[in-house]
VEXSESE-128775 format. One record per residue: residue in one letter; x, y, z of N, C-alpha, C, O in turn. Coordinates in steps of 0.1 Angstrom, whole numbers. Each point is the difference from the previous one (the first is absolute). Example, Ala and Ser with C-alpha at 12.3 -4.5 7.8 and 13.67 -1.06 7.14 Angstrom:
BEGIN
   r   neast   nnorth     nup   caeast   canorth    caup   ceast   cnorth     cup   oeast   onorth     oup
   A     132      -57      78       -9        12       0       9       12       0      10        0       7
   S     -14       11     -14        9        11       0      -8       11       8       5       11       1
! end
This chain:
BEGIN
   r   neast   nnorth     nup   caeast   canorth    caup   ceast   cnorth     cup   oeast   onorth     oup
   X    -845     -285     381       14        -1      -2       3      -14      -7      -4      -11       5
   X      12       13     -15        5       -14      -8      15       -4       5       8        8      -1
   X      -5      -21       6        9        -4       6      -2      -10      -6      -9       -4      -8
   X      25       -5      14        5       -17      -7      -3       -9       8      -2        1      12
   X       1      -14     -21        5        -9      14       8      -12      -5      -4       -7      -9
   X      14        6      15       11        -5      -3      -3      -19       5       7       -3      10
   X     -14       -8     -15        0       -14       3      14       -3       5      10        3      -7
   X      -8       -7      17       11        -6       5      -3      -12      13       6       -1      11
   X     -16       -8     -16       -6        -6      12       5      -16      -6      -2      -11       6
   X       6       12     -14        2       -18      -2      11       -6       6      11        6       2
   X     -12      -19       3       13       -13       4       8        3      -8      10        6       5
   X     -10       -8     -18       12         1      -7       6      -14       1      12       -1      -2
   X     -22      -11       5        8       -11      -2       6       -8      -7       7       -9       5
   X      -7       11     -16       11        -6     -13       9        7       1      11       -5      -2
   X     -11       19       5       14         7       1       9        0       9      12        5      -2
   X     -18      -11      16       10        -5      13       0       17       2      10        0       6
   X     -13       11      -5        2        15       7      -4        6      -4      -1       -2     -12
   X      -7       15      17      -13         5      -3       8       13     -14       9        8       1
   X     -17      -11     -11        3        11     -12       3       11       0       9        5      -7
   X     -18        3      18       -2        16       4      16        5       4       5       11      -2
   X       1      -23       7       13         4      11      14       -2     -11      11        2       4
   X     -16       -6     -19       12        -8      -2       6       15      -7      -8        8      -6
   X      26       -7       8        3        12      -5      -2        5     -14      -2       -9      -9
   X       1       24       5       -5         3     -13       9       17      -2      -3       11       4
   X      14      -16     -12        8        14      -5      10        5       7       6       10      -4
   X      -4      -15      14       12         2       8      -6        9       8     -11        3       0
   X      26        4      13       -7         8       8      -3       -3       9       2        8      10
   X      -9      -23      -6       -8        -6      13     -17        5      -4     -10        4       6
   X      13       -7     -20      -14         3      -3      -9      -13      -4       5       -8      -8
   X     -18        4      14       -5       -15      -6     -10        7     -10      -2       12      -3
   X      -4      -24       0      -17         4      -8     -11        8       1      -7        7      -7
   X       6      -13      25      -10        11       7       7       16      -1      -6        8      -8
   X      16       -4      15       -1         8      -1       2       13     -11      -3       12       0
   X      10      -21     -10        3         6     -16     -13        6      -8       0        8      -9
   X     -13      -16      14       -8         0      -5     -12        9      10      -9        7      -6
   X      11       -8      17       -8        11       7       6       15       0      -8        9       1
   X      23       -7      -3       12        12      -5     -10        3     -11      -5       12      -2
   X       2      -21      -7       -5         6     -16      -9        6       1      -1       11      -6
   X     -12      -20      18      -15         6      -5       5       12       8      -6        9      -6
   X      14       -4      16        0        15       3       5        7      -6      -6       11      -1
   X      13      -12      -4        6        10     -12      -4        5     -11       4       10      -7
   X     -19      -20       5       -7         0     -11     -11        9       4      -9        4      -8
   X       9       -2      23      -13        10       2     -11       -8       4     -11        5      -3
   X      10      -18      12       -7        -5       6       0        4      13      11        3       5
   X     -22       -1       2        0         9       7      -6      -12      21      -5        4      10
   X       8      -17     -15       -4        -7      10       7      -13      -3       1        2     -13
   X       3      -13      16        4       -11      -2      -1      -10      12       7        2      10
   X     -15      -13     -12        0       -14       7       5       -8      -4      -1       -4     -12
   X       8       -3      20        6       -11      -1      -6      -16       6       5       -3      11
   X     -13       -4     -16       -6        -8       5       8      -15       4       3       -7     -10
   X      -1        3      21       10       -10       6      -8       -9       1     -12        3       3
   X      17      -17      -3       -3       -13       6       9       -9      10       1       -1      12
   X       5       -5     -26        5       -14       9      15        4       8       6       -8       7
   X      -2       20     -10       15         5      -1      -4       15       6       1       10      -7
   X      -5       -9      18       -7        15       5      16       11       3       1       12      -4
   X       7      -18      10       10         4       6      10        5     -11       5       11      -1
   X      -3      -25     -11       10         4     -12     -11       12      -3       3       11       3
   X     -12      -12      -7       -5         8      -7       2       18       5       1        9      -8
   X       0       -6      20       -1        10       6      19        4      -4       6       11      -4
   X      -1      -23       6       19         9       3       0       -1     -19       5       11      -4
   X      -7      -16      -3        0         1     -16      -7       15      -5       2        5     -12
   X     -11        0      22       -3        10      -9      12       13       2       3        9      -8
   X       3      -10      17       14        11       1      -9       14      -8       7        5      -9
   X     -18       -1      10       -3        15      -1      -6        3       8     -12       -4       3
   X      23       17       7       -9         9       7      -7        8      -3       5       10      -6
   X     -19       -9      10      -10        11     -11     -15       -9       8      -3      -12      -1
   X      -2       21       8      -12        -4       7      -9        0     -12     -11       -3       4
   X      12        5     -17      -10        -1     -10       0      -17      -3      -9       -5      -7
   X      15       -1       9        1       -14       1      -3      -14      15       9       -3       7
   X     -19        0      -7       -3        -5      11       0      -18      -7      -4       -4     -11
   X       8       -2      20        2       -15       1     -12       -6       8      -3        4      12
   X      -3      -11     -17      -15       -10       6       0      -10       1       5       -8      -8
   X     -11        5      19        4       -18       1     -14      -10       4      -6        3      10
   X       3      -12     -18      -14        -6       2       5      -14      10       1      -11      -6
   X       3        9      18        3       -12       2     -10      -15      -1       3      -12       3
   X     -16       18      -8       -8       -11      -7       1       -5     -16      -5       -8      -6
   X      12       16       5        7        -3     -16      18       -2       3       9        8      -5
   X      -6      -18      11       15        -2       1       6      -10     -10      12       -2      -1
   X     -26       -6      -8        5        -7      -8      -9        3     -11     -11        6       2
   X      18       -9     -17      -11         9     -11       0      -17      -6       7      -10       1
   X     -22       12     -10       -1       -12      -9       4        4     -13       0       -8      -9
! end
């Protein structure tokens, strides 16, 4: 099975708030989930979402219900180089 995986583990420290969450198209739609909506529509048939420093934003940003999408969290990677 070929599936995605969606990087969403960085600080985002120059940006003061994590990227994944910031809104994208109206709706209450952000990045993350605009972009995990696509790979399913596109016929991907699994998607990860890999979390870091922002485990929590990262989970309420993806706003898609659809068990084909799972959120992961490395809490030994909470900070990226």
């Amino acid at each position: 099975m070929i599936g995605a995986v969606i990087l969403a583990a960085g600080a985002s420290s120059r940006m003061g708030q994590p990227k994944a969450a910031l809104p994208l198209g109206g709706r209450g739609h952000t990045v993350l989930s605009m972009g995990a909506s696509a790979l399913l529509v596109a016929g991907v048939p699994r998607v990860v979402v890999g979390a870091g420093a922002h485990p929590e934003v990262v989970r309420r940003a993806i706003r898609v219900r659809d068990r084909r999408v799972r959120v992961r969290f490395d809490a030994t990677k909470e900070k990226t180089i």
